[in-house]
N, C-alpha and C positions, 0 to 999 in steps of 0.2 A: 504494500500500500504506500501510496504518497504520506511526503511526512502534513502534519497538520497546517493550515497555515494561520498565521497569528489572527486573523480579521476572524474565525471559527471562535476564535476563542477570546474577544480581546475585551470583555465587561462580563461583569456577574453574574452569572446565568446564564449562560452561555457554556455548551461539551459538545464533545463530540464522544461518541462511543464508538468502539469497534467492537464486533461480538464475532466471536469463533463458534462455530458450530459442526455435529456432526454432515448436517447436508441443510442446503438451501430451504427448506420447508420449515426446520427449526429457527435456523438465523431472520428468516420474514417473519416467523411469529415473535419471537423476540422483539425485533422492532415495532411489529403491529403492538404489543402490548407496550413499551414506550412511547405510542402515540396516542395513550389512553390518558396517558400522564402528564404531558406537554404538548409545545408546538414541537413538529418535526419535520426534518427536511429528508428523508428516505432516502435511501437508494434503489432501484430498481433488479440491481442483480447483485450477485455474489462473486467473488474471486477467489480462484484457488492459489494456494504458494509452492510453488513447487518444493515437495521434500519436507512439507509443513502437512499434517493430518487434517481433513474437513475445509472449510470454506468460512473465507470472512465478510464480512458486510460492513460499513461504516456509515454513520447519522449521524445528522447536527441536532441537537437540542437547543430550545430556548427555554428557560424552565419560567423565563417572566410573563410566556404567553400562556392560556387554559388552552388545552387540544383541539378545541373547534374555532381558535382565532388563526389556524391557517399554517401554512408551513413557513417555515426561516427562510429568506433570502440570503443563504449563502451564499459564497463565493466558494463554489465546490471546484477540488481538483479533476 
């Protein structure tokens, strides 16, 4: 994965998560239920790493938004 970039992260409330999973089905529910919690900016797939076990996914969080004011306008890599 790309590294983070500071505007992801640069005021309070404000993450990004990455989540490891055994396979793609697991790592979208993961997200889907962090978007139960906040605003979220999703990803739409997953990446393998070669020589790494399962598939990773990465989301921006805003935790100052409630989950139905919409998704973060990041500046995604």
């Amino acid at each position: 994965m790309r590294p983070v970039n500071e505007a992801h992260v640069a005021e309070t409330g404000l993450a990004v998560v990455e989540v490891a999973a055994h396979d793609d089905r697991t790592a979208l529910a993961v997200q889907e239920l962090l978007a139960t919690l906040c605003a979220i900016a999703p990803d739409e797939r997953t990446t393998r790493e070669p020589g790494e076990p399962g598939v990773r996914l990465r989301c921006f969080l805003d935790l100052r938004q409630a989950p139905d004011a919409g998704a973060v306008d990041a500046d995604r890599p």
